[in-house]
C-alpha positions in Angstrom: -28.0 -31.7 -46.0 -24.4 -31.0 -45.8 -23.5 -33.6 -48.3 -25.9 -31.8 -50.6 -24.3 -28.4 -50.1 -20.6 -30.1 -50.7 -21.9 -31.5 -54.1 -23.4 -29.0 -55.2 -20.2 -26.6 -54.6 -18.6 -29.6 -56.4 -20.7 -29.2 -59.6 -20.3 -25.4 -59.6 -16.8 -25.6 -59.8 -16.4 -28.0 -62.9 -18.7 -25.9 -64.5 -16.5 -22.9 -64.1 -13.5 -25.0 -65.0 -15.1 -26.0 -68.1 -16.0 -22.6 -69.2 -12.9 -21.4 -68.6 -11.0 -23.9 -70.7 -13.6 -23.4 -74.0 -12.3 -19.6 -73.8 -9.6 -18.7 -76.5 -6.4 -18.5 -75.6 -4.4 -15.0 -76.0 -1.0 -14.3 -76.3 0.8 -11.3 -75.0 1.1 -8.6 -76.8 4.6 -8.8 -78.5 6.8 -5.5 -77.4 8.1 -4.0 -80.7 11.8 -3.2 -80.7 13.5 -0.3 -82.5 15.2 -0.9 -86.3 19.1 -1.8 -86.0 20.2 0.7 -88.7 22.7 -1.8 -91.1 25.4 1.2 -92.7 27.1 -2.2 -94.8 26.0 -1.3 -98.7 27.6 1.3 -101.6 26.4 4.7 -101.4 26.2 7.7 -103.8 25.9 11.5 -102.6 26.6 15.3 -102.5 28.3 17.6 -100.4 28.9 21.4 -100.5 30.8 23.3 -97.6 33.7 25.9 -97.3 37.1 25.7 -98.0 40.6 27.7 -97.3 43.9 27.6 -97.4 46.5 27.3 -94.4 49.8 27.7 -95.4 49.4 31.8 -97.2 52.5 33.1 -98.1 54.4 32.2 -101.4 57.9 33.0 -101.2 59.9 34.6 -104.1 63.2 33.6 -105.1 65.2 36.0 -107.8 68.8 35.5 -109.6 70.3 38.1 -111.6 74.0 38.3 -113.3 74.1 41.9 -112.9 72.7 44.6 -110.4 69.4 45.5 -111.2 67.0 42.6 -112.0 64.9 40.8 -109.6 68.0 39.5 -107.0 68.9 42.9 -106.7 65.4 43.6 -105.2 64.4 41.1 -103.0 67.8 41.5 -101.5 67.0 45.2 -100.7 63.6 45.2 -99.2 61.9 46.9 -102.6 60.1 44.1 -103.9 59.0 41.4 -100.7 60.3 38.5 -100.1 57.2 36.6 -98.9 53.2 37.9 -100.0 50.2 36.4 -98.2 47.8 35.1 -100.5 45.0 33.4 -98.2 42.5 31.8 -100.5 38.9 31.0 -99.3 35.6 30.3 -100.8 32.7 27.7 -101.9 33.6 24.0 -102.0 31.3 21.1 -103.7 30.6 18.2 -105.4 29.8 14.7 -105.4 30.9 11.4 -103.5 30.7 7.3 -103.9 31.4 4.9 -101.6 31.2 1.4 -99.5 30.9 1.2 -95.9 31.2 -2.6 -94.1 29.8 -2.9 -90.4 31.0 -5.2 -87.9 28.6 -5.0 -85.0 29.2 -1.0 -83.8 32.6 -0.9 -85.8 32.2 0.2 -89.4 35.1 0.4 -92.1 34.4 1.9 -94.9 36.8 3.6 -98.5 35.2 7.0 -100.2 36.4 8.7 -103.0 34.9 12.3 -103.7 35.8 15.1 -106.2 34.8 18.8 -105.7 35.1 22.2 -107.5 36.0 25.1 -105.9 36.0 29.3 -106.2 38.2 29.8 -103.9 41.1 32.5 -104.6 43.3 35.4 -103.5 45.9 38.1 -104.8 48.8 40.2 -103.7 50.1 43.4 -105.1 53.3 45.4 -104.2 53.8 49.0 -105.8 57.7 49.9 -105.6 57.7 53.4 -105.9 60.8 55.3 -106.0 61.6 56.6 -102.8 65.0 56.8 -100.7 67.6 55.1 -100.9 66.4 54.6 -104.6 65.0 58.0 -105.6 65.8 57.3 -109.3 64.4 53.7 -109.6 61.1 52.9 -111.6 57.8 51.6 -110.3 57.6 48.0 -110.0 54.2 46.6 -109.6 54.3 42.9 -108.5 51.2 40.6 -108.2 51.5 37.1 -106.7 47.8 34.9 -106.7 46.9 31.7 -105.9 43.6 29.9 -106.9 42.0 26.4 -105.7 40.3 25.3 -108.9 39.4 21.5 -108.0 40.4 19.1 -104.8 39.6 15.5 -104.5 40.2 12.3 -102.2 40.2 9.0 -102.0 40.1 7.8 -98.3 39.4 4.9 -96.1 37.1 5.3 -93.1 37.2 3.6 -89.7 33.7 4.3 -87.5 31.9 3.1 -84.4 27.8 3.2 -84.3 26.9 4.9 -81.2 23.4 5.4 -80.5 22.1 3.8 -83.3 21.6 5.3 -85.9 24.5 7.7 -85.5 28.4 7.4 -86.8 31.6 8.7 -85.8 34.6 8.1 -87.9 38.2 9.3 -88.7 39.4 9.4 -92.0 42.3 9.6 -94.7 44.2 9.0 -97.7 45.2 10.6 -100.3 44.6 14.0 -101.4 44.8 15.6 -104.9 44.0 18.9 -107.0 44.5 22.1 -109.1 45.8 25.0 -107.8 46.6 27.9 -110.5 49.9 29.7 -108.4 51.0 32.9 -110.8 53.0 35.9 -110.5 53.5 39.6 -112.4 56.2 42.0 -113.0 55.4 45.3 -114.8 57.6 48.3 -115.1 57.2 50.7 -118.2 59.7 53.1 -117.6 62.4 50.0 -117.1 64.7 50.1 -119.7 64.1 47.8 -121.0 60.4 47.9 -120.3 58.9 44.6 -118.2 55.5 43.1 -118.7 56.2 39.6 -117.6 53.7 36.9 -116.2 53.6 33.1 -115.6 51.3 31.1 -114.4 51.6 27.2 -112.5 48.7 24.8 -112.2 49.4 21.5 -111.9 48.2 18.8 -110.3 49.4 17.9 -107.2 49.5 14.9 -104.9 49.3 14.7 -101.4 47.3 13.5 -98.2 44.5 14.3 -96.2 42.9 13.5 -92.6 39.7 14.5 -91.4 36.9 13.3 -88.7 32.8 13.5 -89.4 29.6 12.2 -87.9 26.8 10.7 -90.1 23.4 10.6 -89.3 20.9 7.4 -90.9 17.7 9.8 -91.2 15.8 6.8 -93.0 16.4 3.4 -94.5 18.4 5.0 -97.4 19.3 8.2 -96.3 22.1 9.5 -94.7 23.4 13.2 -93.6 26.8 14.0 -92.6 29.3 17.1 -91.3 32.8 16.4 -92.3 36.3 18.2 -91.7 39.4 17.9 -93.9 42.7 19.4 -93.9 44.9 18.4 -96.8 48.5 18.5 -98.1 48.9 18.9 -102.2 52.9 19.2 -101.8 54.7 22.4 -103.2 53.8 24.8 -106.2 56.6 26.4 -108.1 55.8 28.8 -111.1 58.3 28.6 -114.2 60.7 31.5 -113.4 60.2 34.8 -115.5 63.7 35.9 -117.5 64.6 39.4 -117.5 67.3 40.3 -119.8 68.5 44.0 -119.4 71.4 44.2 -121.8 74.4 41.4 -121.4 72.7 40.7 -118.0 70.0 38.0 -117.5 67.3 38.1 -113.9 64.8 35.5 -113.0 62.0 35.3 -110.7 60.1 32.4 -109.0 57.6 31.8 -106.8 56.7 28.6 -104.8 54.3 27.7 -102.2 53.6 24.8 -100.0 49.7 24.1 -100.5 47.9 23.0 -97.4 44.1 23.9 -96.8 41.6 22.8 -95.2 37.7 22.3 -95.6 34.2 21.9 -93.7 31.1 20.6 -95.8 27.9 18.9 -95.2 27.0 16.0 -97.3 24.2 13.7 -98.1 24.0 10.3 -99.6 21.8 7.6 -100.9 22.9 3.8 -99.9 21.5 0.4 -100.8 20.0 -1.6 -98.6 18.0 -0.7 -95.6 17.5 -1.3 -91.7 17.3 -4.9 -90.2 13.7 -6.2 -89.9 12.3 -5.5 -86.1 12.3 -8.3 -84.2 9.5 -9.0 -81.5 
């Protein structure tokens, strides 16, 4: 009887064993893992923000070969010295560039170009008044005008929390600025209606820092500050001749600004492939 019962429990369990080895075997289920955002590729975008200048006051500088004319002036307080002409307004335009990652570190070169409204005037009124109760009016206007600003810069980045960038940035900086200045005095003898205008363009440098954001395999957004240098702006002086006597006047001003703009761009290429 035993042996029976022993046998039997025998059998039983080879059949279980075979039934379990003609099931299908199942592999566990693989554990997804999040995109690793690749920023290498060339990129093409937009960007529009705010801009203003830092450096406000243009100086004036005046010669005369007689009393009277423009050095006569500035050296006696009627006509100032220094006028603040702090430009700010809308800043935008478009940027290209090509970034190069090297596990979190990134290095990267953009160039941009952007138009600009921003602008600001000055105007004096030197009335007669004591010590010069006979003198005429003077009206003097100094203004000062951002009319384009570009860059070309190289970037150095680290990936944090993928798919996020911070980066520094620099190069060089250039750009219009329209820097002009007025003298009118009808009852001058003789009468003054004088006016010139500087806008070249200048060179310089710039620095910044930004932080991009990879919203989608081919889409960035970014914030981005920039504070630039274009060098110094000097109008051609305006002559004043008064009889055998000759006055100029100049004004110069060292251009530095600085911006904030948000951008967006469009690069080619796309995340890696998830692996499981």
């Amino acid at each position: 009887m035993k042996n029976s019962l022993a046998a039997a429990a025998i059998l039983a369990m080879g059949a279980t064993a075979a039934q379990a080895a003609d099931l299908p075997y199942r592999k566990a289920p693989p554990v997804a893992v999040a995109p690793a955002y690749d920023w290498t590729g060339f990129y093409v975008g937009a960007n529009a923000g705010w801009v203003g200048s830092v450096n406000n006051d243009v100086g004036l500088t005046g010669t005369d070969t007689g009393g009277g004319g423009f050095g006569s002036e500035l050296a006696d307080g009627s006509t100032p010295r220094t006028f603040n002409t702090r430009y700010s307004g809308f800043i935008g335009g478009g940027q290209v560039g090509y970034n190069k990652q090297f596990g979190t570190w990134l290095l990267g070169v953009e160039a941009d170009i952007m138009g600009s409204n921003a602008s600001a005037s000055a105007t004096h009124i030197n009335l007669p008044q004591p010590p010069f109760p006979a003198r005429s009016a003077i009206t003097t206007v100094v203004s000062n005008k951002l009319n384009y600003l570009g860059t070309v810069r190289g970037r150095l980045g680290v990936v944090v929390n993928n798919p996020l960038l911070l980066y520094v940035t620099g190069g060089l900086a250039y750009g219009q600025t329209e820097l002009g200045v007025s003298s009118v005095c009808p009852t001058c003898g003789p009468a003054r209606n004088l006016a010139t205008t500087s806008g070249p363009t200048n060179f310089g440098w710039t620095v910044g820092a930004g932080a991009e954001w990879m919203f989608a395999a081919n889409w960035t957004a970014k914030v981005e500050y920039l504070y630039y240098d274009l060098g110094t702006n000097t109008t051609a002086p305006l002559v004043y001749n008064y009889g055998a006597s000759t006055s100029t006047l100049t004004a110069s001003i060292r251009e530095t600004g600085q911006l904030a703009r948000v951008g967006i761009n469009y690069k080619w290429g796309g995340p890696l492939v998830a692996k499981y």
